[in-house]
C-alpha positions as CSV (number, residue, x, y, z in Angstrom):
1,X,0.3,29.0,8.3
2,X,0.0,26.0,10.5
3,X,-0.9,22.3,9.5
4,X,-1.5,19.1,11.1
5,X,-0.4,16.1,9.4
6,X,-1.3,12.5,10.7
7,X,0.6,9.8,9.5
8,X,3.5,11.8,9.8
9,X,6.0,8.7,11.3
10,X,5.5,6.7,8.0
11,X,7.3,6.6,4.6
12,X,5.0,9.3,2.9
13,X,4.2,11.3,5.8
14,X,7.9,12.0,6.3
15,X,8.3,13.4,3.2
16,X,5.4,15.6,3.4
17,X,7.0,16.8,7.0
18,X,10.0,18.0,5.8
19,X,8.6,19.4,3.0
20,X,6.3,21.4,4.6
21,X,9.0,22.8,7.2
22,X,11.4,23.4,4.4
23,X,8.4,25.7,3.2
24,X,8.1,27.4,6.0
25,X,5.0,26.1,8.0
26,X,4.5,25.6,11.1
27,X,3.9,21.5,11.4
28,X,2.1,19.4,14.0
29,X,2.6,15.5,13.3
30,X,0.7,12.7,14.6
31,X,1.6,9.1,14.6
32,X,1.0,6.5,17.0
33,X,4.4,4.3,15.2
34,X,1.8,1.3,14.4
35,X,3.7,0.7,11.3
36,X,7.4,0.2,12.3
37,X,7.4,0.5,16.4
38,X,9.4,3.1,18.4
39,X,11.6,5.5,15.7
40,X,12.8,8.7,15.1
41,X,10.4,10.2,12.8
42,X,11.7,12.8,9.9
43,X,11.7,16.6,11.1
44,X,11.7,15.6,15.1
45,X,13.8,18.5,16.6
46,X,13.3,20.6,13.8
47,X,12.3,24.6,14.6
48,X,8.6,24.9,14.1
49,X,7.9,21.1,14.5
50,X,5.6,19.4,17.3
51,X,5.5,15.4,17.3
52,X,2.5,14.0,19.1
53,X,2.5,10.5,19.7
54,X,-0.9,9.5,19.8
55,X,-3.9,7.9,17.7
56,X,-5.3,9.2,14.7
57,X,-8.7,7.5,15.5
58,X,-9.0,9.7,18.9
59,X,-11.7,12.3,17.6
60,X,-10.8,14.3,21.0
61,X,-7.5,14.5,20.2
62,X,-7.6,16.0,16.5
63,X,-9.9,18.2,17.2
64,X,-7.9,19.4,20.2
65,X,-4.5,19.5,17.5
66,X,-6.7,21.2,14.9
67,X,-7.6,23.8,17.3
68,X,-5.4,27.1,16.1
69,X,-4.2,24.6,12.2
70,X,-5.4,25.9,9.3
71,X,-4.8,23.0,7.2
72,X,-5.2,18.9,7.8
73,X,-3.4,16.4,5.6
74,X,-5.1,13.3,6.8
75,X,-2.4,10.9,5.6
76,X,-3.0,8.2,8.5
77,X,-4.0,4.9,7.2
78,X,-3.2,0.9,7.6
79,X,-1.2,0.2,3.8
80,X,1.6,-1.8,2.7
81,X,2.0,-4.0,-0.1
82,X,0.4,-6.3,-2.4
83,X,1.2,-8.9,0.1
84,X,-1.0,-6.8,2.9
85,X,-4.5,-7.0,0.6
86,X,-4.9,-10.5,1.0
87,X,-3.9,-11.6,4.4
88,X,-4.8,-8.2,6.2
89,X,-8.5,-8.1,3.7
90,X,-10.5,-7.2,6.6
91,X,-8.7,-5.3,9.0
92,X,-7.6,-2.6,6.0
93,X,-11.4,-1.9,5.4
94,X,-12.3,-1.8,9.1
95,X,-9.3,0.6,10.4
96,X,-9.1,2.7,7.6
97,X,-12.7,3.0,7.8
98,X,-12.3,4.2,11.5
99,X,-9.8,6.5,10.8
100,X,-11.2,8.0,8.2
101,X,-14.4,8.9,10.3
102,X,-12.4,9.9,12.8
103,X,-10.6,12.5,10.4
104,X,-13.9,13.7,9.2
105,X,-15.3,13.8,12.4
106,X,-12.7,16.4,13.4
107,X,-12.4,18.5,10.6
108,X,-16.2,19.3,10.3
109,X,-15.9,20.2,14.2
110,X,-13.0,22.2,13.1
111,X,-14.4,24.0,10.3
112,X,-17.1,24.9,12.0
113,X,-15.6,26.7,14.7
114,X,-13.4,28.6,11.9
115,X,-10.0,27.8,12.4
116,X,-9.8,25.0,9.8
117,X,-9.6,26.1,6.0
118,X,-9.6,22.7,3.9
119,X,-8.7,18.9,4.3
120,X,-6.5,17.4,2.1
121,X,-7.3,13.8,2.0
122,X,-4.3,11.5,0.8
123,X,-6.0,8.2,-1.2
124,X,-4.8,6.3,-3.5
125,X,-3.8,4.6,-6.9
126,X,-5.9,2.0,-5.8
127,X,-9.1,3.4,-6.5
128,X,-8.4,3.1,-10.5
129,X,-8.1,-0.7,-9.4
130,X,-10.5,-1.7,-11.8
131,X,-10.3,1.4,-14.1
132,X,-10.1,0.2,-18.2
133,X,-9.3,4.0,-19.4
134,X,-5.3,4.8,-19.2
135,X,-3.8,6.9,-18.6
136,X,-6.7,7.0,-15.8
137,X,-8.0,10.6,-15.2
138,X,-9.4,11.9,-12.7
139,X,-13.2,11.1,-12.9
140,X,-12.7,7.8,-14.2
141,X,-12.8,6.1,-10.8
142,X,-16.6,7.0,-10.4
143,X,-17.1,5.6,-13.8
144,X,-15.1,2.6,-13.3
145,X,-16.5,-0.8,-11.7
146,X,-15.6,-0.6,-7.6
147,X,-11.9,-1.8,-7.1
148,X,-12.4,-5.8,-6.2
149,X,-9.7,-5.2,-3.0
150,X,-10.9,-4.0,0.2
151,X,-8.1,-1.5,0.5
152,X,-8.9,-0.1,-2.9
153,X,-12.4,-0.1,-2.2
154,X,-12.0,2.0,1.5
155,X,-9.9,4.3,-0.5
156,X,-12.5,5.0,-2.8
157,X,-14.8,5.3,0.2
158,X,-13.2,7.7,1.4
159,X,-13.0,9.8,-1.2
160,X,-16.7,10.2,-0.7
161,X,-16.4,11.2,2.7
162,X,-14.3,14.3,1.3
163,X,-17.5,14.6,-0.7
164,X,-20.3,14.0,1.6
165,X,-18.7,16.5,4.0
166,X,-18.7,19.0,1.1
167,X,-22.2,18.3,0.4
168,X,-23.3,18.5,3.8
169,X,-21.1,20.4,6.3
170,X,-19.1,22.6,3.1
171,X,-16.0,21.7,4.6
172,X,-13.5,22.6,2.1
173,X,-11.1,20.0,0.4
174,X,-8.8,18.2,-2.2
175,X,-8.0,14.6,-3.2
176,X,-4.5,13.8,-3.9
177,X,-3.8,10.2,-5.2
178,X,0.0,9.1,-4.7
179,X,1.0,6.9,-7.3
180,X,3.5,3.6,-6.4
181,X,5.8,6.2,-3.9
182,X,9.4,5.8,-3.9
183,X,12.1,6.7,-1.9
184,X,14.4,6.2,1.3
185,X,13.1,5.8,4.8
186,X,11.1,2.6,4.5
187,X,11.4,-0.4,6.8
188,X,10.2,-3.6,7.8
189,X,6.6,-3.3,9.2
190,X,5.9,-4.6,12.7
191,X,2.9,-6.7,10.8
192,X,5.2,-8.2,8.1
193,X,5.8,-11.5,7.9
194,X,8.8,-13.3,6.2
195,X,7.9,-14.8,2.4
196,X,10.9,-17.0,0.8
197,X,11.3,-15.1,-3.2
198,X,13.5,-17.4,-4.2
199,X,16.1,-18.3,-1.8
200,X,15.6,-14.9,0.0
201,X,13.5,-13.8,2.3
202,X,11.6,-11.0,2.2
203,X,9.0,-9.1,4.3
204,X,7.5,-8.4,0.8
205,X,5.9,-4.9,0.7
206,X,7.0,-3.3,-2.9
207,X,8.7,-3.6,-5.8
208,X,11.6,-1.2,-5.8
209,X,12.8,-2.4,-2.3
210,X,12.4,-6.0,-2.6
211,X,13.6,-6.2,-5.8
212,X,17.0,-4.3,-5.1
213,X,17.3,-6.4,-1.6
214,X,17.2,-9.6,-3.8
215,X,19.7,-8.3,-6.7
216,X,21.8,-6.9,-4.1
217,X,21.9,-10.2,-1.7
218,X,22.7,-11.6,-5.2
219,X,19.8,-13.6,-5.8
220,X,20.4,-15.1,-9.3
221,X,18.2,-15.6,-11.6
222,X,16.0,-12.8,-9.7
223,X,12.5,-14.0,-9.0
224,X,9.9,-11.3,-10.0
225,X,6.1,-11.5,-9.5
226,X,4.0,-12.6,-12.1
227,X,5.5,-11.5,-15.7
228,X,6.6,-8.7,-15.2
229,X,4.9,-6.7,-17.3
230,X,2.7,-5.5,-14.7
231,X,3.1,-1.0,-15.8
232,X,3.5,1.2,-12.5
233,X,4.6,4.9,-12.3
234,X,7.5,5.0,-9.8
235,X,7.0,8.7,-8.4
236,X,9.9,9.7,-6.1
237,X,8.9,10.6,-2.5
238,X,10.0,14.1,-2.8
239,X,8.4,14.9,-5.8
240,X,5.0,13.5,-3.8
241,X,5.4,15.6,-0.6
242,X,5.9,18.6,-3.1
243,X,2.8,18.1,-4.9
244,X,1.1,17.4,-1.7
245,X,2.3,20.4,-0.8
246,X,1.0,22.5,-3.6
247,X,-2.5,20.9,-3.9
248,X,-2.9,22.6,0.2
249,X,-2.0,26.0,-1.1
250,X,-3.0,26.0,-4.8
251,X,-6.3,27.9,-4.8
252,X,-7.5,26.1,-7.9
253,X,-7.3,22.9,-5.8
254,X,-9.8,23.9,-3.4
255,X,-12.7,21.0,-4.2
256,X,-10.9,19.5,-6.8
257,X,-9.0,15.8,-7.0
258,X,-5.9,14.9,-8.9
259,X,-3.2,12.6,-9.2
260,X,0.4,12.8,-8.2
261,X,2.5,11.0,-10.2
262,X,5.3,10.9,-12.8
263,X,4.5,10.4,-16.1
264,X,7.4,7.8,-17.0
265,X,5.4,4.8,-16.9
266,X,8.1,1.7,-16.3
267,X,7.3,-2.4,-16.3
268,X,8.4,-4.3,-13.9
269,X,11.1,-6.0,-15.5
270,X,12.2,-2.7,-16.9
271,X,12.5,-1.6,-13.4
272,X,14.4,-5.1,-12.5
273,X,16.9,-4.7,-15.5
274,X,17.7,-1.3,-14.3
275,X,18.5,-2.2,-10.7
276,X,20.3,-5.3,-12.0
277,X,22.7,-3.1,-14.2
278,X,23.2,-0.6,-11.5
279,X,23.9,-3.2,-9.1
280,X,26.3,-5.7,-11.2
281,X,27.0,-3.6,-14.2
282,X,26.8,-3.9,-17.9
283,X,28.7,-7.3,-18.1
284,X,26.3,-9.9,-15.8
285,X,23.6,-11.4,-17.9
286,X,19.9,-10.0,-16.4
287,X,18.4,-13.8,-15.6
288,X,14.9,-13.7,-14.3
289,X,12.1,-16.2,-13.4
290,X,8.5,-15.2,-12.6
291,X,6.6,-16.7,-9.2
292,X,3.1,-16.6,-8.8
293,X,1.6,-13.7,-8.4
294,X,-0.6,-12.0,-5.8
295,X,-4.0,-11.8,-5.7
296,X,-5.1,-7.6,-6.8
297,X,-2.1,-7.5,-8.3
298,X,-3.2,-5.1,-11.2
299,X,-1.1,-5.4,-14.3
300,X,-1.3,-1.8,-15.5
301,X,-1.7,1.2,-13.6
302,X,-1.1,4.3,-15.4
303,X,-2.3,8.2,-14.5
304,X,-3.0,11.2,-16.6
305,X,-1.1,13.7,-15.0
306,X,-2.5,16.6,-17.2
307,X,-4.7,18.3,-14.6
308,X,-2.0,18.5,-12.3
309,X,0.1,20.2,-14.7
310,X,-2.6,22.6,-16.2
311,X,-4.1,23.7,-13.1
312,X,-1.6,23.9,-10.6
313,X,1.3,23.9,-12.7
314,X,3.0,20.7,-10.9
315,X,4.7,18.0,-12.9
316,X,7.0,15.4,-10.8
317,X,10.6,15.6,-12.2
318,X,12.8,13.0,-10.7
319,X,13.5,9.8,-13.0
320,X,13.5,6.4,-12.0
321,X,17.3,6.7,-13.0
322,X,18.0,9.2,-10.3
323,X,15.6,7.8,-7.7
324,X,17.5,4.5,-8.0
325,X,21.0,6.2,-7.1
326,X,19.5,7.3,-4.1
327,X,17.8,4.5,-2.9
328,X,20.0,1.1,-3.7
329,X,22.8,2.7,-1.7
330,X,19.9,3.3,1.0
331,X,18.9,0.1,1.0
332,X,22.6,-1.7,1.0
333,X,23.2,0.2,4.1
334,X,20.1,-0.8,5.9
335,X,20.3,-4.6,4.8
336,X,24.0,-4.4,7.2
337,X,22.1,-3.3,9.8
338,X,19.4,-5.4,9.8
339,X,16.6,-3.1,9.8
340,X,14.9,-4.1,6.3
C-alpha cells in the first residue's frame, strides 16, 4: 500500500512518516519547509520513502503524487501556538482555506480516476473551541456554537469539506482530531517572534516546550499563562502517528470522525510541577506566577476517547511521565545549540 502525506516536514507529520514506514508502506511526503526553513525531515533516506519538496496548495502537483497512492493524509496546514491565533488571525483562515481546497481538489480528481481509496483529513482540538459538553465527543462540535478563533473555525470548515466531498463526489474519508501533540522534533518557527515570559524569552508556541525551556534556563518563580488551571490532554507524538495510522486502515473508520488523544487529562500547573520536579528535584520549592493570558486561550479541553477505543480498538498509552523523560532531555540539548 502506498500513501502520500503532506505536511510531512513538521512536528506531526514526522511522526506519522516514520510510523507509516515502520509499518511497512510505501510513503510519499510533501513539504515545502514553510514552518522551520531548510531541514532534514524524519524518514529522508529511508527504503521506501520519497521527499518532495514542493507546495501543498499546487493542485497539479498532488494530483500528479496521488497518481498510483492509495491513501492521502492531508496533514499540511499553517498552526502553532496560542500566540499564532491572534497576531497570524487572518492569514490562518486564508491559507488553510487554500490548502484545504487544494487537498480536496486533488483527491476528488483522484478518486475518480480510481487509484485513490479514502482521505484522511487531520483537524483539530480546536474545533471543540467553544464546545460546553466534556469530555467532548465526537458530534458535539456540530452541536456546539462555532469556535470564536479563526483557526478553530477553518478547522471546523474543513471538516465539512471531508463532508461535502462525501455528499457530492463519495470520496471516501475519516476525521482524526490530534489533541495538544507532544513530543521531540519541534523548533522555532521561521514566523515566530521573540515574547519576554518573565526574564526569558521565548518564541512561545506551547506549553510543554516553553515551560521546560523556562524551568530549565532556571527561570524562578516560573511564569505560567493565565492560572493555570487551563485542562489539556498531552498525547505523545507517537501514540498520534499510531492512531493516525490505524484510522487509514481500520475499515470501521471509513466515513467516520474521532479523536486521538490520551485520556489523562493534566492542568497546566500540574504539568509545570512535574517538569519542575524532574528538572530540580524533590527539594526546590515549585514558585509560580501567572501572566496574562492569550486571547482563545480555552481553559478546558477534554476528549471522549471511547469511540476510538470501541471501534478501532486504539487507546494512546504513553504518560505524561514518560513523555517528559523523553522530551526535557530533548529540549536541554537543543537550547545548547541554539535551535529552540
Amino acid at each position: 500500500m502506498k500513501l502520500l502525506i503532506t505536511g510531512a516536514a513538521g512536528f506531526i507529520g514526522g511522526y506519522v512518516v516514520e510510523e507509516f514506514l515502520e509499518a511497512g508502506w510505501d510513503v510519499v511526503g510533501l513539504d515545502n519547509f514553510s514552518k522551520y526553513g531548510d531541514s532534514h525531515p524524519r524518514g529522508l533516506g529511508r527504503p521506501h520513502y520519497r521527499f518532495v519538496r514542493g507546495d501543498a496548495k499546487d493542485v497539479g502537483l498532488l494530483v500528479e503524487l496521488l497518481a498510483d497512492c492509495d491513501h492521502f493524509v492531508a496533514g499540511a496546514a499553517m498552526i502553532g501556538g496560542i500566540a499564532y491565533f491572534h497576531r497570524l488571525a487572518y492569514d490562518l483562515l486564508a491559507e488553510n482555506e487554500r490548502i484545504t481546497a487544494a487537498a480536496f481538489d486533488a483527491a476528488i480528481e483522484a478518486h475518480r480516476r480510481a487509484t485513490l481509496k479514502k482521505i484522511t483529513l487531520l483537524s483539530s482540538s480546536m474545533v471543540f473551541e467553544s464546545a460546553a459538553h466534556f469530555p467532548s465527543q465526537e458530534g458535539d462540535e456540530l452541536r456546539s456554537p462555532p469556535p470564536s478563533s479563526t483557526y478553530g473555525f477553518q478547522k471546523l470548515a474543513g471538516e465539512y469539506f471531508v463532508r461535502g466531498a462525501w455528499q457530492q463526489y463519495r470520496l471516501p474519508y475519516t476525521i482524526v482530531r490530534p489533541f495538544n501533540c507532544v513530543g521531540i522534533g519541534e523548533r522555532r518557527a521561521k514566523s515566530d517572534i521573540e515574547i519576554l515570559s518573565g526574564d526569558v524569552k521565548l518564541a512561545l508556541s506551547h506549553a510543554v516546550p516553553d515551560l521546560a525551556q523556562k524551568v530549565l534556563r532556571g527561570q524562578d518563580p516560573l511564569h505560567i499563562l493565565g492560572s493555570g488551571n487551563q485542562v489539556r490532554h498531552y498525547t505523545y507524538g507517537g501514540d498520534l502517528a499510531r492512531g493516525i495510522r490505524v484510522c487509514v486502515e481500520h475499515p470501521a473508520a471509513a466515513n467516520e470522525d474521532f479523536n486521538i488523544s490520551t485520556a489523562q487529562a493534566t492542568t497546566v500547573l500540574e504539568l509545570a510541577r512535574t517538569i519542575w520536579r524532574k528538572v530540580h528535584g524533590p527539594d526546590r520549592p515549585f514558585r509560580y506566577v501567572s501572566d496574562e493570558p492569550f486571547p482563545h486561550d480555552v481553559q478546558y479541553r477534554s476528549p471522549s476517547v471511547e469511540k476510538a477505543k470501541r471501534l478501532l480498538g486504539f487507546e494512546a498509552t504513553t504518560t505524561l511521565d514518560e513523555i517528559l523523560d523523553e522530551v526535557i532531555p530533548w529540549i536541554r540539548e537543543q537550547i545548547r545549540l541554539g535551535t529552540i
